[in-house]
C-alpha positions in Angstrom: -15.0 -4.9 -21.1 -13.8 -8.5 -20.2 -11.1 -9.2 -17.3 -9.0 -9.8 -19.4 -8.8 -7.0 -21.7 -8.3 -4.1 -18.9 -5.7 -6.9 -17.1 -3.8 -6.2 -20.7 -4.2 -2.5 -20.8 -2.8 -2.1 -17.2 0.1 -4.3 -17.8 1.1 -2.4 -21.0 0.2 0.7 -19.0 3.5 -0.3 -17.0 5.4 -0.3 -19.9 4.7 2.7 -21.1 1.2 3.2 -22.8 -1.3 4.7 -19.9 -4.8 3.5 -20.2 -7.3 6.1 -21.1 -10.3 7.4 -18.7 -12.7 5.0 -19.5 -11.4 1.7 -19.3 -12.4 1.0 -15.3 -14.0 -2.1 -14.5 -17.9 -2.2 -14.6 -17.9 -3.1 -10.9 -16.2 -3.9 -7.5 -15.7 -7.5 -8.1 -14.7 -6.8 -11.5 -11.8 -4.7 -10.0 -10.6 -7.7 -7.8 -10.5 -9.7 -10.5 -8.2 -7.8 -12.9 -5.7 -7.7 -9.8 -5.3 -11.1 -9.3 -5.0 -11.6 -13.5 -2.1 -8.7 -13.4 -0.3 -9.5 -10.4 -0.2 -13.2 -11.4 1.4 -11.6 -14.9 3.8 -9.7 -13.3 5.5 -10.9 -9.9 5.2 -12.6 -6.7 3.0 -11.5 -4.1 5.3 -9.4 -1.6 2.7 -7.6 0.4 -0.8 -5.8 0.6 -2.0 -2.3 0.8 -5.2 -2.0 2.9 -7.2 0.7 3.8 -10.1 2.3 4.9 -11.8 6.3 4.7 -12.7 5.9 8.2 -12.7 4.3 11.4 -16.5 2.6 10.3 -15.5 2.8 6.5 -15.8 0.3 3.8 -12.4 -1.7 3.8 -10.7 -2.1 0.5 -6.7 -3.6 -0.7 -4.5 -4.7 -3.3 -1.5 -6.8 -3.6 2.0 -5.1 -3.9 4.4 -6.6 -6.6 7.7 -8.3 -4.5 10.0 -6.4 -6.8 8.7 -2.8 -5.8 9.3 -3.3 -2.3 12.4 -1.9 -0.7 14.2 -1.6 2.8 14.8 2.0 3.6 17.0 4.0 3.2 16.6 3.9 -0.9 16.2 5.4 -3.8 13.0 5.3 -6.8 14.5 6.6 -9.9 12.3 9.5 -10.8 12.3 8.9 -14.3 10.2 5.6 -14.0 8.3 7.4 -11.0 7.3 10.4 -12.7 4.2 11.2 -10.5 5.9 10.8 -7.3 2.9 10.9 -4.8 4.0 9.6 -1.4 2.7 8.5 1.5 4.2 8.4 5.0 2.6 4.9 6.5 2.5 2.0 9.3 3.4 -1.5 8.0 3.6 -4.9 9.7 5.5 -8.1 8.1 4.2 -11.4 8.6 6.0 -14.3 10.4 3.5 -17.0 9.8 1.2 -17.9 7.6 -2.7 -17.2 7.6 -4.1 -19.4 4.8 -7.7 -19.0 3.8 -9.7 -21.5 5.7 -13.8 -21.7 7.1 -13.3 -20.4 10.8 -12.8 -16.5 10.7 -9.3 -15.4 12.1 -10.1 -13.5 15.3 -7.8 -10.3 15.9 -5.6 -11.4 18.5 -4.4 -14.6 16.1 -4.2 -12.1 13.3 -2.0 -9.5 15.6 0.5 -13.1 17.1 1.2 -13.7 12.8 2.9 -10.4 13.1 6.6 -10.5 13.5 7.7 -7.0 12.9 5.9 -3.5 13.1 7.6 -0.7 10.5 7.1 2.9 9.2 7.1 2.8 5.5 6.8 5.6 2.9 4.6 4.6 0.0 5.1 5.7 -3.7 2.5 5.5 -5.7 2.1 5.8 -9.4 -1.4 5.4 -11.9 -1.5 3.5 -14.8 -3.9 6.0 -16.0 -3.3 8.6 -18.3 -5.4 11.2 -16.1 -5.5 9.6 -12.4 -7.7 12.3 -11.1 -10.7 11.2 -13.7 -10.3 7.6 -13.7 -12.4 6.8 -10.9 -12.5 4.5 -7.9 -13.1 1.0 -9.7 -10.2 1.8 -12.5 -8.1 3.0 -9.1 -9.1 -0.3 -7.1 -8.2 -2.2 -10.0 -5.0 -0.6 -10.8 -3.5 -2.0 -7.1 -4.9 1.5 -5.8 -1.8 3.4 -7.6 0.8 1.9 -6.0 3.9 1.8 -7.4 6.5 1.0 -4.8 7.1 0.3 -1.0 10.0 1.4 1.6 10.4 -0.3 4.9 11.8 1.4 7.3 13.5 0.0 10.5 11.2 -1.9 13.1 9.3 -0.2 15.6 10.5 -1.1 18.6 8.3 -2.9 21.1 5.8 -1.8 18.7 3.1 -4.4 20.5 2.7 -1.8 23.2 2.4 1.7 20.9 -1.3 3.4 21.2 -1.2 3.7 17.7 -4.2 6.3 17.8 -1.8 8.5 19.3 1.2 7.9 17.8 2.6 10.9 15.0 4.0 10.9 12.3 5.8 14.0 10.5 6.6 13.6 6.5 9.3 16.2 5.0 10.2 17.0 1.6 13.4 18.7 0.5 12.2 22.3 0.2 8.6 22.4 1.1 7.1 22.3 5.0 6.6 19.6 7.4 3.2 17.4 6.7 1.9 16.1 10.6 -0.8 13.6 11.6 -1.5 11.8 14.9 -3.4 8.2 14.0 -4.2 6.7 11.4 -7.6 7.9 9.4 -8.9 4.5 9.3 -8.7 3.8 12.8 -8.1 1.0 14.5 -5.9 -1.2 11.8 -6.0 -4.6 13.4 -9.6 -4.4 11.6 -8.3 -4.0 8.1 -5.3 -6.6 8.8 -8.1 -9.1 10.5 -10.8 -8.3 7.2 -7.6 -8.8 5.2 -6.4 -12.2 6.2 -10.4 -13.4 6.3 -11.4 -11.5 2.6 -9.6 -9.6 1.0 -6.2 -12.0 0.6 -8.0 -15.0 -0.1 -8.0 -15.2 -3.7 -4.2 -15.2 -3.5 -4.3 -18.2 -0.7 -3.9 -15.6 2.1 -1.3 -13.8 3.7 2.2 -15.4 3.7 4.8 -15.1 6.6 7.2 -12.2 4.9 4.5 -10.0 3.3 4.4 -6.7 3.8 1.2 -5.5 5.4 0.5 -1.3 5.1 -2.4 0.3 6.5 -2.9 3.1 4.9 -1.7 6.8 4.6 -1.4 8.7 7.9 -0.6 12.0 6.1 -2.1 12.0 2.7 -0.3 12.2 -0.4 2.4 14.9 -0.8 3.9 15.2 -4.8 7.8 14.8 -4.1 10.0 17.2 -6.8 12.6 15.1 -9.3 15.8 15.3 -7.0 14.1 15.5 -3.1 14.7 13.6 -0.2 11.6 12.8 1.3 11.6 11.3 5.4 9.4 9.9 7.8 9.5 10.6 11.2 7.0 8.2 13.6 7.5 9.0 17.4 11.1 8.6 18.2 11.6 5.7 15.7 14.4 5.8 13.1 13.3 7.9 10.0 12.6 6.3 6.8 13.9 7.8 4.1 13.3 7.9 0.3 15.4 9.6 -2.7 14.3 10.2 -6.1 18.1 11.8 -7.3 
């Protein structure tokens, strides 16, 4: 299957017309290369989701559409977000630029490009018809299910958390508190610093106002139609999502 011709079937996906268990690109770089042909289709770059399975994992991330991205409190209407998966999560938004370039970024110019540290509730949603047998290239290549982004209010004096032992506790309307302590993939200035030196590059690297989210602290929880779902880090402001 050419770049091109998944790029199409995940951008009709969007409108409508899932794409069939099958259709996954025939290899890692494959992947990368539909998400540059369908983010460059649909919208500006607004941020990136990167992630790891572990602290020593293989790092991986995809771009997140500017239009998706919200400042919490807000609301995902749950008829476009029919699958509803969330995701209570750490983000960082750039205040300068880190353009590709032949001298690695080191992490403490990576971490001084920061300007603002945030808890954010991720929403994702598959362009696949069945999500659970699509597999991890069609996943990578679908912007690893995302589907939209809430920013909470900054983390204040956020340079100074011990993020490994910082919690977090996620609650739906009418179900029971979901807690973690850390995140899974460890320490996340390695996925921001493999992020501005790899994974962004294609796209000319990170920009100052992209959204930066390190992956899921609590797994993904499936939200009803009409819930409330918050975000509670520490004793920072909660975010909070509604799909009324």
């Amino acid at each position: 299957m050419t770049d091109e011709h998944l790029a199409a079937l995940l951008l009709t996906a969007r409108q409508g017309a899932p794409v069939a268990t099958g259709q996954a690109p025939a290899d890692e770089a494959q992947a990368y290369r539909v998400q540059a042909l369908v983010i460059r289709a649909l919208d500006e770059v607004g941020g990136w989701k990167v992630g790891a399975p572990g602290p020593d994992g293989p790092i991986s991330c995809a771009p997140m559409p500017r239009a998706g991205i919200q400042c919490a409190p807000c609301r995902f209407d749950p008829a476009v977000f029919t699958q509803r998966e969330v995701e209570s999560e750490i983000c960082f938004v750039l205040a300068a630029d880190l353009p590709p370039r032949t001298a690695p970024y080191g992490g403490a110019e990576v971490l001084a490009a920061i300007g603002t540290c945030h808890p954010g509730i991720e929403v994702l949603q598959s362009r696949y018809a069945d999500p659970a047998a699509a597999g991890a290239l069609a996943i990578l290549a679908d912007f690893i299910q995302t589907g939209g982004y809430a920013v909470g209010a900054p983390l204040p004096g956020w340079r100074e958390v011990d993020f490994a032992s910082l919690a977090v506790t996620q609650t739906i309307e009418g179900g029971p508190a979901r807690c973690a302590v850390g995140n899974p993939a460890g320490d996340m200035t390695r996925l921001l610093v493999w992020l501005a030196n790899t994974g962004a590059t294609w796209a000319g690297g990170l920009r100052a106002g992209q959204v930066v989210t390190c992956g899921s602290w609590t797994g993904k929880t499936t939200a009803p139609a009409g819930s409330t779902v918050k975000a509670a880090f520490g004793g920072a402001e909660p975010v909070v999502v509604d799909f009324r």
